[in-house]
N, C-alpha and C positions, 0 to 999 in steps of 0.2 A: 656723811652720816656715819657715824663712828657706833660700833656693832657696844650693843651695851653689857655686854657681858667683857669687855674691854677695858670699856670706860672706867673704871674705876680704878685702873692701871696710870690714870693722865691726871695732872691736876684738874679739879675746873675750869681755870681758865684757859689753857691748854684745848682741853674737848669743847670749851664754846666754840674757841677761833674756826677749829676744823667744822667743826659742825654751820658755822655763816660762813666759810668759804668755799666750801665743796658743793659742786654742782654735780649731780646724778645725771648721766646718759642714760633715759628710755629709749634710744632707740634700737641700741643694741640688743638688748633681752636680759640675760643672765648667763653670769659666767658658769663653768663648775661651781656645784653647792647652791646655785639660785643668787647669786652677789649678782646687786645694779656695781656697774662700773660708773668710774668718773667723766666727768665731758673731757672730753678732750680740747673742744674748742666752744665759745661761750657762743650760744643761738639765743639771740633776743627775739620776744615775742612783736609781733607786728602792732603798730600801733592802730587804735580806734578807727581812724581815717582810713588807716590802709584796708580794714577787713568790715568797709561800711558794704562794697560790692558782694561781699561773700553770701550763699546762700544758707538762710537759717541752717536747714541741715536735709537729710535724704526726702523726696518727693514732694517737696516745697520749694515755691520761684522764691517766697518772700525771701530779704535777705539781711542781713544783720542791721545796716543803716536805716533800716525803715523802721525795724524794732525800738532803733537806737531815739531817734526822732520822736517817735510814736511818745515815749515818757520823756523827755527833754521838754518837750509842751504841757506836759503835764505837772514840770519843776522837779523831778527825780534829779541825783547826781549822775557823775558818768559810772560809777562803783555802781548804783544800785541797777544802772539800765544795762552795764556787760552781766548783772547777777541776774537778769529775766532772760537775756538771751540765751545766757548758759542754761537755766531748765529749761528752755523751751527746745537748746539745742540736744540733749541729752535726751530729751522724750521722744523728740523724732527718731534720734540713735538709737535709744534702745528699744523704742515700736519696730525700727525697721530689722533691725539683729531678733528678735524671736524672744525677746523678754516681754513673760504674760504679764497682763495689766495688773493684778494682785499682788505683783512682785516691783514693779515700776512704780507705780504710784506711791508707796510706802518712800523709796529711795530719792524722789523729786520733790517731795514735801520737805522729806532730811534737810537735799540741798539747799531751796530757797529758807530756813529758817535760818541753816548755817551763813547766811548769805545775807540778810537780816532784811528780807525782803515782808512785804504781806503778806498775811494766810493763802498760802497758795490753795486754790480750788481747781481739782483736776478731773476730769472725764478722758481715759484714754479711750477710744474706740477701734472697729475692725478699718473704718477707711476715713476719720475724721479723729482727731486731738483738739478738745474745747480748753483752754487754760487760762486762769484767770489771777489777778495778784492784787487780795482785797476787795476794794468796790471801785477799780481799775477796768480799763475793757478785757472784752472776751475775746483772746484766739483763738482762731479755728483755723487748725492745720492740715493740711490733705496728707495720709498717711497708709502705710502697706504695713502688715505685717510679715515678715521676713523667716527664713531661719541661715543667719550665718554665724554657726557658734564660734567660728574664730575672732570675730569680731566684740562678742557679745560679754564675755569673760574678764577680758579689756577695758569693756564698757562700764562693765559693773567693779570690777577695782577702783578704778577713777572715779567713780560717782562718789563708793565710798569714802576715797580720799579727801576726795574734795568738800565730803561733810564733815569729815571731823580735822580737816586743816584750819590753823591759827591766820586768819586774814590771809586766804586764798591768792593768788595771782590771778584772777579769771580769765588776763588775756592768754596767760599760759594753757589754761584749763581748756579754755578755746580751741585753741592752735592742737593739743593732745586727741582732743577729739574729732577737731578735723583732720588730722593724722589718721587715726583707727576707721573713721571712715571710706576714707583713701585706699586704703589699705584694700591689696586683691586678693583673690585666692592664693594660695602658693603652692598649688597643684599647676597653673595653668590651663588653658582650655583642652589643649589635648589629651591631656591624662584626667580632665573632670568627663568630655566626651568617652572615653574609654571605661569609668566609672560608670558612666551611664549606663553603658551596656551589661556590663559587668554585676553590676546590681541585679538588673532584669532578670539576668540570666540566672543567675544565684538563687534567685527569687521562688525561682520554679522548684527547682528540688528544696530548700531549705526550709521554706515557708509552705508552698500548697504540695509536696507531698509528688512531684514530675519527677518525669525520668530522662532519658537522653533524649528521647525524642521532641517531647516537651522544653529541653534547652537548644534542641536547634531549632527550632519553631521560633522561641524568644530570641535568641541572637540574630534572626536575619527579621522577625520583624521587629525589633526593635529600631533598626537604623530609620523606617520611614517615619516609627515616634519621635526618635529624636529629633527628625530633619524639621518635622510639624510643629516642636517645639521650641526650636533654633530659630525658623520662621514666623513663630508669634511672637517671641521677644526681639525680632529686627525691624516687624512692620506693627504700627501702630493699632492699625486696623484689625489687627486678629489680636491682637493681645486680651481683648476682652473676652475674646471665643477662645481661649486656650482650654477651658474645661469641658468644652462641647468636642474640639477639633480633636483629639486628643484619643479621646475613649471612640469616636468614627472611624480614624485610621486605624486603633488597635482593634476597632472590631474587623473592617475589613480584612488587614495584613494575616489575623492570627488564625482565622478560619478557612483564609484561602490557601497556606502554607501547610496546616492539614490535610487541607484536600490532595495540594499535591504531592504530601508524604504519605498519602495514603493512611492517615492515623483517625484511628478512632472521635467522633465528637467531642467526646469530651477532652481531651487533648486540648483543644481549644478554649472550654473556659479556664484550664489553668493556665495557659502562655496569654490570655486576655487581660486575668488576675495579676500574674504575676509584671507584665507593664505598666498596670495604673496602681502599681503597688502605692508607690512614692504618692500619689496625686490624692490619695484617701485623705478624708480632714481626720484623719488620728489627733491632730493636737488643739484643734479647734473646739474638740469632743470634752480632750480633762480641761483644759484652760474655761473651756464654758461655762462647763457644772459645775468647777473651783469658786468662778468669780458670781455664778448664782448663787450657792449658797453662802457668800459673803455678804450677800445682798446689793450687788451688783450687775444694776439690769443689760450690761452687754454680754454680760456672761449667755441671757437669753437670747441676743441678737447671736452670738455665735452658734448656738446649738440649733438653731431654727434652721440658720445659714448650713451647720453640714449635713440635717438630714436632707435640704430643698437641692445641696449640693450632689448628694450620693444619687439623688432623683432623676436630677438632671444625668449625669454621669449613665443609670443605668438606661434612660430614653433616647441617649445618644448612642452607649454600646449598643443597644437592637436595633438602630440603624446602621451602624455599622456592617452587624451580621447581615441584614437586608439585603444591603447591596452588595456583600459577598457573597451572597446566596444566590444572585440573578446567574452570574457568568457559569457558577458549580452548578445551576440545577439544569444550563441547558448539556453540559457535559456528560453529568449523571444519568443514570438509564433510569432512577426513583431523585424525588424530593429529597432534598438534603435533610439529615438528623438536625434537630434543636440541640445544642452541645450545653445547656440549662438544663436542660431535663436526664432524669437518670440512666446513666449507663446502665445497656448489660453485659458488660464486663468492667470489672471496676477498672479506673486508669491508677494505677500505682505507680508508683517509680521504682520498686524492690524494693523499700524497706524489709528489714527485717520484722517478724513479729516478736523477738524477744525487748524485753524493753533496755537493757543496760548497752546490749550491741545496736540499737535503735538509737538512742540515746547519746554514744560515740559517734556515729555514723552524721546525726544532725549536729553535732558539734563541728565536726569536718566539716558539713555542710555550710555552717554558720558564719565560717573564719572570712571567705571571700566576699560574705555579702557585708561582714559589716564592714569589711577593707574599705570596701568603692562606696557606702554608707558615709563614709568618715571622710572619705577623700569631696564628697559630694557637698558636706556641709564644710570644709574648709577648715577641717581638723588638722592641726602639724604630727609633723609624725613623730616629734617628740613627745604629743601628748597620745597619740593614737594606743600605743601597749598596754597601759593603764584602763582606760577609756572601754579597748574592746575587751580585753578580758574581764572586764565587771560584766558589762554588755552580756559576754557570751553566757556567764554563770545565770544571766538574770533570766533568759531565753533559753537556758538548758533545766530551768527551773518549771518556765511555764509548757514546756514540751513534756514534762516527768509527768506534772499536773495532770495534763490532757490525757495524758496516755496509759497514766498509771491505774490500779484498781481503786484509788480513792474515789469514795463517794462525792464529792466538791463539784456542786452545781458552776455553770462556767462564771456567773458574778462572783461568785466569791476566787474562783482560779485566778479571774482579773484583777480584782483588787490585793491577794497573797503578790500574784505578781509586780504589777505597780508599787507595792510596799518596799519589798524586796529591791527592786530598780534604784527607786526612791532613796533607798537609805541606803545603798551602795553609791547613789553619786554625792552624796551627801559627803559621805565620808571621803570619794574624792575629794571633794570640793575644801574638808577640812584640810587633808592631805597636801595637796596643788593651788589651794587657792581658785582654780578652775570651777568654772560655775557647775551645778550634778544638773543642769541640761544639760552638758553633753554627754550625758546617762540615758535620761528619763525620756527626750525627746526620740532618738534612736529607738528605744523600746518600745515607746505607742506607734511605732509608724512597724517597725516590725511585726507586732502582733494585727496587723491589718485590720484596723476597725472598720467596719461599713463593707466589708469583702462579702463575708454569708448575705449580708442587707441587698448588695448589687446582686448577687449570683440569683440571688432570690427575688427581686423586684424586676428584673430583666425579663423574665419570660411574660409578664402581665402587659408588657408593649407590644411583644412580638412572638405570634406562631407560625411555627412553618411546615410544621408535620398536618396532614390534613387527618383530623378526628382523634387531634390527639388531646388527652384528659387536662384540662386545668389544672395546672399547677397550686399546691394549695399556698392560700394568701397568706404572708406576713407583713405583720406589722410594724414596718420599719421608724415609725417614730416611736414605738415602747421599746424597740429593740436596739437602736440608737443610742436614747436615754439611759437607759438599763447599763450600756457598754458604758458611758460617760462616767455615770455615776458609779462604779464597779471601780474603772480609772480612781475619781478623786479620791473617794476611802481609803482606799492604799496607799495614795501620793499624800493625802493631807493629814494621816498616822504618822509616818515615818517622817514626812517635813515637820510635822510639830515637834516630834522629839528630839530631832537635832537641833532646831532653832535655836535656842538656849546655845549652846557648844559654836553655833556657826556665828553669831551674833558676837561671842567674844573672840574667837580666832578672826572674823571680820574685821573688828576694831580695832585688833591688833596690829593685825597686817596696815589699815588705812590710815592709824597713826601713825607708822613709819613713814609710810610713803608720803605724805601729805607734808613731810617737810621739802620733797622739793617743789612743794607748791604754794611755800609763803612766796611772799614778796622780795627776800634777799634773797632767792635760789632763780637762778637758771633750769631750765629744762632742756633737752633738747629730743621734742617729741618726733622728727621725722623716722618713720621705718617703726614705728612703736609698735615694740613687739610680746611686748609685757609687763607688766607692772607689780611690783612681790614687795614683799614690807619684808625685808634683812638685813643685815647691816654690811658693810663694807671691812672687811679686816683694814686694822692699824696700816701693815704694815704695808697695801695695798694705795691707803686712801694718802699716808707720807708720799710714798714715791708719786 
């Protein structure tokens, strides 16, 4: 790929020859300056027969051969039956990496046109992908959504490329993605386990406002969350109950570790909060009301799903409490306090009351959580500087908001915020090519959606104080919605305005790249570690 600010240094026919003999290595990444390197040695793509075994793509048995067959019967060639598998495989890819349906769909229609397939008809859903090519059959694909933005980034480079490539490779385009799915965290388990905790812990001062005591509360129960959650994703059988199991143990561990610190009640709803921080459907919430107001009725299946979710979540934490409660109240000389119901004394962490040294202090606070944040979703640490320091400004914005003397009801706080997010990962993204989810999604899980919703519908399951007053009702699915839609207004300002700017740095970058995804180019996608539309220097692509 000879850099075209070059090019005009070589004859024409000169920059053709280099341009159909140079094979680009993906798997290396980029050198200084962002340059794909040259292959080094020539990896041919597997042929049709070999990758008939292979499986469509993430959380589906069916597997490429049966796709293949399926239109072979139908009289399709073998070009047009690898160009179904490729969107079929890209949609599971990018369902399962964390790319919303609003943003998917647009890029899978690109592909099969560029592909010169039928009118692709698409319904991505939360656990089912229907796709159809024409008046072709209907797929229905069993699917998860995901959040692994290292993957996701990747994902979405390639899709682009591959739309706007001259007669694609598809078996290449194949083999790239099943590369990037392959592909694992590059944290490792132990330092994602140590992330774990690290978050939690972060959690408490940064987010709900804890103090020390409140983070050793979180650091030792955390370990029996994690162990809960290690355990539903090894045994089949609980992986369904991860959303029940989850908020039982954190009810239990975080009230009984109180007791034995001798810490006030409420102590406990903050180190309970600050555990199922991660577990909130924050992104369920903007992705929902996005894709409702596009007119897209999963967007409603998602919102239904996170307030029934938050539901279930806070009838689990008061069982939790429950059974913390039995062992503390035979100990106690009185009934345990409700840690739901008002302190009299507030539980603070010291904050400052000035707002500029408040302000610094939750910046510090900030740094560590979105570390093991970033470490969590499979950020590299190349991109991580960038990434948090947008993060931090976006979150030392909505802390001003909150705290400041502005009048700003908290929807509109929400939505300045999510703008703001919004259009900082934006301009990532124009910057790095990196998708502005690894902005935007960080942000809604930080400001803890559905946190006041749980603190607040918790106590209508469970009292334990005898004669003590009802708590007054909220209404968590206006209060839900409200958050949702607060969310989209500011994420779908600031995405419209960039659109325009992202759509042509898009194309740009997927033109480049897309040449090494004709048919005279080689790839060699194993370890794919990134995909950037640059050019190669002369003097680089000679030697």
């Amino acid at each position: 790929m000879v850099d075209h600010r070059a090019e005009p240094l070589l004859p024409a026919e000169e920059a053709g020859k280099l341009r159909s003999a140079l094979r680009i290595d993906l798997s290396v990444g980029c050198s200084r300056g962002g340059v794909l390197q040259p292959c080094r040695r020539k990896h041919e793509p597997p042929s049709r027969e070999a990758r008939a075994q292979l499986p469509l793509g993430p959380n589906e048995h069916a597997t490429e051969g049966d796709i293949c067959d399926m239109y072979a019967r139908l009289g399709w060639d073998e070009r047009d039956q690898l160009g179904a598998v490729l969107v079929l495989k890209l949609a599971l890819s990018l369902t399962a990496s964390g790319m919303p349906t609003y943003t998917a769909e647009p890029l899978l229609r690109t592909v099969a046109a560029a592909a010169n397939l039928p009118h692709c008809h698409l319904l991505l859903g939360m656990r089912s992908l229907q796709i159809s090519f024409g008046g072709g059959p209907v797929h229905v694909l069993s699917s998860r959504q995901g959040k692994v933005l290292h993957r996701l980034s990747d994902l979405h480079c390639l899709t682009l490329a591959v739309a706007v490539a001259v007669e694609p490779a598809t078996l290449m385009a194949l083999q790239a993605v099943d590369a990037i799915n392959r592909r694992r965290s590059p944290f490792g388990w132990a330092i994602e386990a140590l992330a774990y905790h690290g978050f939690a812990c972060a959690a408490a001062p940064a987010i709900f406002g804890g103090g020390l005591g409140d983070f050793a509360v979180v650091a030792l129960a955390s370990v029996p969350v994690r162990l809960t959650l290690a355990a539903c994703g090894a045994l089949p059988q609980l992986s369904a109950l991860s959303d029940l199991l989850l908020p039982i143990v954190a009810g239990v561990a975080a009230p009984s570790l109180c007791a034995l610190f001798e810490l006030d009640a409420c102590h406990a709803a903050t180190a309970t909060l600050s555990l199922l921080l991660f577990e909130l459907p924050g992104s369920e919430l903007l992705f929902g009301a996005t894709e409702l107001k596009r007119g897209n009725l999963v967007g409603a299946t998602r919102l239904v799903h996170a307030v029934v979710l938050t539901m279930f979540m806070a009838v689990a934490l008061a069982l939790g409490w429950c059974l913390a409660a039995l062992p503390i109240s035979r100990l106690a000389p009185s009934p345990p306090p409700n840690p739901w119901l008002p302190a009299a004394a507030p539980c603070s962490g010291g904050a400052t009351a000035e707002l500029w040294p408040a302000l610094l202090q939750n910046g510090l606070q900030l740094l560590p959580l979105e570390v093991s944040f970033f470490v969590l979703l499979g950020v590299s640490v190349r991109e991580m500087p960038s990434a948090a320091g947008l993060l931090l400004l976006t979150m030392l914005l909505q802390f001003f908001l909150s705290h400041s003397a502005l009048p700003l009801p908290g929807p509109v706080s929400n939505a300045a915020t999510l703008f703001v997010g919004t259009a900082l990962g934006c301009a990532h993204e124009y910057v790095h090519g990196t998708s502005h989810l690894i902005v935007l999604l960080p942000t809604i899980v930080l400001l803890a959606p559905g946190a006041t919703v749980l603190k607040a519908r918790a106590p209508t399951a469970q009292h334990l104080r005898v004669g003590a007053a009802e708590p007054p009702p909220t209404d968590a699915w206006f209060e839900l919605l409200m958050l949702a839609v607060s969310f989209a207004v500011g994420e779908a300002i600031a995405h419209h305005l960039w659109a325009p700017a992202l759509s042509r740095r898009a194309a740009a970058r997927a033109e480049a790249t897309a040449v090494a995804l004709s048919d005279s180019k080689a790839v060699c996608p194993v370890r794919l570690a990134r995909i950037v539309a640059v050019g190669v220097p002369v003097a680089e692509t000679l030697e």
